[in-house]
C-alpha positions, -999 to +999 in steps of 0.1 A: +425+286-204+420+326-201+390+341-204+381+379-210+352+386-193+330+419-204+295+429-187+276+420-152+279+387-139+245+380-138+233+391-177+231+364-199+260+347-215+276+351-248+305+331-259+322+350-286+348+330-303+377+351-331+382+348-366+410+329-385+436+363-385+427+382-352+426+371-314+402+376-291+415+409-279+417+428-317+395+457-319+364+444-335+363+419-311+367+445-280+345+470-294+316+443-300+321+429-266+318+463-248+289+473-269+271+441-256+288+445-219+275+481-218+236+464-223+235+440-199+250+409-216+278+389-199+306+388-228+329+362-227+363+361-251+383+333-256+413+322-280+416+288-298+443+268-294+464+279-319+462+317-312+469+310-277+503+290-291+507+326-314+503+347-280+535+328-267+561+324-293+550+347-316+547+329-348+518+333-372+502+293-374+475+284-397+442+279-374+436+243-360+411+224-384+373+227-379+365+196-361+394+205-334+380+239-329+344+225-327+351+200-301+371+232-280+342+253-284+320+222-277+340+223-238+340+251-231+301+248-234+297+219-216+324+228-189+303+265-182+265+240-181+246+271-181+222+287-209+244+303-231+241+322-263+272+314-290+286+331-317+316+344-331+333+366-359+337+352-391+353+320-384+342+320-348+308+322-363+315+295-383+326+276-356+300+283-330+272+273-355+288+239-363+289+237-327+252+242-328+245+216-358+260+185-338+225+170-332+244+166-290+213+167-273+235+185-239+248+213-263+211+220-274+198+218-238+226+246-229+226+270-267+199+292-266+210+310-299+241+317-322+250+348-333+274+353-368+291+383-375+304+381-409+298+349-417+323+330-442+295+315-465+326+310-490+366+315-496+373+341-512+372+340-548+354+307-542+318+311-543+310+277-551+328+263-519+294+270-497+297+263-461+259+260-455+253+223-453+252+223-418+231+255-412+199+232-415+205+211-388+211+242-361+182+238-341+189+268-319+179+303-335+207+321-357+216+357-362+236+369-388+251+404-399+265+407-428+285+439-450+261+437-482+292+437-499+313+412-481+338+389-503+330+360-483+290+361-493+280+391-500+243+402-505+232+394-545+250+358-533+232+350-501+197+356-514+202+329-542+212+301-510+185+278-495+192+292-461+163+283-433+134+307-433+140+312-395+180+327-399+177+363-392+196+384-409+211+418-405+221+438-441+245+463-432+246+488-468+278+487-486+298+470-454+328+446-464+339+417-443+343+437-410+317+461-416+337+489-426+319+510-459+334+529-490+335+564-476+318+572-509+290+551-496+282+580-468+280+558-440+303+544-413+320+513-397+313+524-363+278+527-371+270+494-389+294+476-360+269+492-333+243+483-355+253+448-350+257+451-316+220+467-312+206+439-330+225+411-317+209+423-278+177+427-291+178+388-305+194+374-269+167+398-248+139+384-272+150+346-266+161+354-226+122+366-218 
């Protein structure tokens, strides 16, 4: 198992898990890690199983199901057994939140909060596949940023689910799935992605005091 390790040592932790397409070392990923790193927060990257398999033959593979990924993720907590904030992009979110809604009363004692950039709250052209069940039962607090205009839950959607009062969420304006606006729209992926990052330091500094 390889880790990529971003930030001091001693800042708090943040597991930050991929999406379904993209490893751990794509660009989002790096530029969200650094932005963390360069704050004080103790990044740590990791690929699932079956982008690690990718990263040695070279063949595109479908991602492992959920409840394989959730009990890797679930490890890797367990096996650090220190206060740690999850989260991931898009499917890493995903993942890291199930994580959090186990009711495994050694996972809440370690998850201090779970950040979601992106999060998939449907497929694509599949509103009415909602993965929200489980939100309810993540006792940790939740961050999520979110393009206003992401395909997989975009604004006008979101507001009409029975999401938890406590979720926090982040609006970035006219953002798809990664973050990136129209250029019409007058404002900038590299913004709304440090944006994200801003936010996402202030949430861990306001639950790490």
């Amino acid at each position: 198992m390889e880790f990529i390790f971003d930030g001091p040592k001693d800042g708090p932790i943040f597991l930050f898990a991929h999406g379904a397409g993209a490893d751990a070392e794509s660009e989002f990923m790096t530029n969200f890690a650094q932005g963390l790193a360069e704050k004080g927060i103790r990044v740590v990257r990791f690929n699932f199983p079956y982008m690690q398999q990718r990263k040695i033959d070279g063949r595109k593979r479908p991602p492992n199901r959920a409840p394989a990924l959730v009990e890797f993720f679930s490890t890797i907590v367990k096996d650090l057994n220190q206060p740690v904030y999850i989260g991931g992009k898009s499917m890493g979110g995903r993942i890291a939140s199930m994580v959090a809604a186990q009711g495994d009363e050694e996972l809440n004692n370690l998850i201090k909060g779970v950040i979601c950039l992106g999060y998939p709250f449907h497929p694509i052209g599949k509103p009415e596949k909602l993965r929200i069940e489980h939100l309810k039962d993540v006792t940790a607090p939740l961050f999520i940023a979110q393009g206003t205009r992401d395909k997989l839950g975009n604004q006008e959607e979101v507001a009409t689910y029975a999401l938890e009062k406590e979720v926090e969420l982040l609006w970035l304006e006219d953002g798809d799935h990664d973050f990136k606006p129209r250029i019409r729209s007058g404002f900038e992926q590299q913004s709304h992605i440090e944006s994200a990052t801003l936010n996402s330091f202030k949430f861990i500094l306001n639950l790490t005091n």
